[in-house]
PLY file of the C-alpha trace (Angstrom):
ply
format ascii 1.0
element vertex 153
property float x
property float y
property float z
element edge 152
property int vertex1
property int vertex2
end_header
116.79 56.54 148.55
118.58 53.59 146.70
119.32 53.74 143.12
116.95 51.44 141.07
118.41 47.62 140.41
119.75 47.08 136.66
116.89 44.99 135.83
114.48 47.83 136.85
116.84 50.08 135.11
116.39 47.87 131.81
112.90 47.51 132.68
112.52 51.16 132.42
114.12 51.24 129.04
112.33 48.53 127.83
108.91 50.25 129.15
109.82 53.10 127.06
110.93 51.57 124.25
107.81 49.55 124.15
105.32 52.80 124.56
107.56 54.67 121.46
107.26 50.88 119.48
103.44 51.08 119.80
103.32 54.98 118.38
105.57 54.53 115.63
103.53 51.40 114.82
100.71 53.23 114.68
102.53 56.27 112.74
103.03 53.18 110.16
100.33 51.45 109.98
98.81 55.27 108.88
101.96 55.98 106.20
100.91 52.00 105.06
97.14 53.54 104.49
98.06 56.45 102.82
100.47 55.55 100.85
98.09 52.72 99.39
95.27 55.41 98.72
97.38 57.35 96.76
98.40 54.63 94.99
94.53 53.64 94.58
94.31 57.43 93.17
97.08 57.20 90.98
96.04 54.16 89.65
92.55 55.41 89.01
93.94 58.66 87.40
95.76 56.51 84.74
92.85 54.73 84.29
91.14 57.83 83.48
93.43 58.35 81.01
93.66 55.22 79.17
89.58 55.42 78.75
89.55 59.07 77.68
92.84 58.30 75.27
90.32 55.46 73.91
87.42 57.81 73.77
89.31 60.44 71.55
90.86 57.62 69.44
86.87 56.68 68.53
85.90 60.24 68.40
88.52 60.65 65.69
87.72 58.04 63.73
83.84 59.12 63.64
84.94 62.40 62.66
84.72 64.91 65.64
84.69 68.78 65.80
88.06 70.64 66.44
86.49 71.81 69.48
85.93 68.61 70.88
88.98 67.47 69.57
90.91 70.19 71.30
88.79 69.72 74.75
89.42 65.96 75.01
93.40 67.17 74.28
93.12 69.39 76.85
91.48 67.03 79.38
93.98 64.46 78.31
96.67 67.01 79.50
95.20 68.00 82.47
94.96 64.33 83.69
98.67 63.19 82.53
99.68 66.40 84.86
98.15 64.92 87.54
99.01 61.56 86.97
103.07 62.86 87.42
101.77 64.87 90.41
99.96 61.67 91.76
103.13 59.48 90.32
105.57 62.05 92.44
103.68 61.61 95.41
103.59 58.06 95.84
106.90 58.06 95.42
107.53 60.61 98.36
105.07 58.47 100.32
106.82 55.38 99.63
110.03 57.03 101.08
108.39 57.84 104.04
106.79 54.73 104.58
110.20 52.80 104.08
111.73 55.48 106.67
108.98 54.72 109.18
109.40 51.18 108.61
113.22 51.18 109.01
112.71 52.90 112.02
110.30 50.47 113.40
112.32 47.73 112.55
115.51 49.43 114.64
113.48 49.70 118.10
112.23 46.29 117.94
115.20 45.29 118.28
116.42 47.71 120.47
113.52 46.53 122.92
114.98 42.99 121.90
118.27 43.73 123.44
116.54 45.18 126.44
114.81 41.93 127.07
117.96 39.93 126.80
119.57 42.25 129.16
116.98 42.11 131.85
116.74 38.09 131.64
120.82 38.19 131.79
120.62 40.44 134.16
118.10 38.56 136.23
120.02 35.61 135.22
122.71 36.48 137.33
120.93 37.64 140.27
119.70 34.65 140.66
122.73 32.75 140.46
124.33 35.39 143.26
121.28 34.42 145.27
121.57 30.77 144.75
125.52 30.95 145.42
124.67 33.11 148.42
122.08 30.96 149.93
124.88 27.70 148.98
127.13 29.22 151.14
125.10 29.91 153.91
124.00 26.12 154.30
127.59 25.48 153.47
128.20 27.19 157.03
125.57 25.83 158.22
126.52 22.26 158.15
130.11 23.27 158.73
128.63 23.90 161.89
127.01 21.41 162.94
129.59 18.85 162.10
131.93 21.37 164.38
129.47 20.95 167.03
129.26 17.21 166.86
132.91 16.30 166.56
133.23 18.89 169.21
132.39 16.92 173.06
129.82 18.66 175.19
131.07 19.94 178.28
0 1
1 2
2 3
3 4
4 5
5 6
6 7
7 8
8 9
9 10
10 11
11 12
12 13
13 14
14 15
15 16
16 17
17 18
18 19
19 20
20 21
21 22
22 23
23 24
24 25
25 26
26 27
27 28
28 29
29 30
30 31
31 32
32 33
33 34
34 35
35 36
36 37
37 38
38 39
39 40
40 41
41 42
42 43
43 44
44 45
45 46
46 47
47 48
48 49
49 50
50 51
51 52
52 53
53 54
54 55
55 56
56 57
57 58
58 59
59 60
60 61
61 62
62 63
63 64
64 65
65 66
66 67
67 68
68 69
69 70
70 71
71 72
72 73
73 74
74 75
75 76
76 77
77 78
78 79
79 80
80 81
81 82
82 83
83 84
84 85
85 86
86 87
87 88
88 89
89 90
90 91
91 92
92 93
93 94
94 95
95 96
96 97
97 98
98 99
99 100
100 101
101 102
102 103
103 104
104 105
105 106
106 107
107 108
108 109
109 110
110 111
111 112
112 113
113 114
114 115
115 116
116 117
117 118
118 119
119 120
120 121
121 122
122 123
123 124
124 125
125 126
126 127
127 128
128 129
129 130
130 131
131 132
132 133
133 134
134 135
135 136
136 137
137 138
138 139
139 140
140 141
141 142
142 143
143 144
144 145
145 146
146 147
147 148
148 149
149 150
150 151
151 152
């Protein structure tokens, strides 16, 4: 059995490159959602917080209980925890989405350089096949002006 041509042996590559292009795509395109719902949660979180800071501001100035007072503080706390746990986690997510991307970005043109190497590649099989064939018709006609400078017998 022969060994495979070098454009098959790019092709190959390419193939493969191709099939692990479309799964980190997809791998990104799902980092991309994520990341953008947590930043949708985050956002909403500090939302939260700026009503609930405006809420307590108003319940002071009507005159609240301590108890209330105290609960809204406590609420308050309890979402300005999870606004640094949100923050935190976008920021991982963002990370990861930037690695993904970066890797994305690397195999494209990886599978870029594969394509130029199979059309060079092809390229020059065809110009071996076009020199080939010249040479043959080259002989050819050599021939034939041989045979008619040459007298028949």
């Amino acid at each position: 059995m022969s060994q495979p041509s070098r454009p098959e042996q790019f092709q190959r590559l390419l193939e493969l490159s191709q099939q692990q292009l479309d799964e980190l795509g997809k791998k990104l395109h799902a980092a991309i959602q994520i990341h953008t719902s947590a930043t949708q949660q985050l956002q909403q979180l500090q939302l939260y917080h700026q009503e609930y800071t405006e809420r307590l501001n108003q319940e002071r100035q009507q005159g609240c209980s301590m108890t209330n007072y105290r609960n809204f503080l406590r609420f308050i706390g309890t979402l300005e925890t999870a606004i640094s746990e949100q923050n935190t986690k976008v920021v991982h997510l963002s990370a990861q989405r930037a690695e993904i991307q970066q890797q994305w970005h690397a195999l494209r043109q990886r599978c870029k350089a594969y394509e130029t190497l199979i059309e060079r590649s092809q390229q020059a099989a065809q110009y071996e096949a076009n020199r080939l064939e010249q040479r043959h018709n080259d002989e050819i006609a050599s021939q034939l002006a041989h045979r008619a400078r040459t007298p028949h017998s």
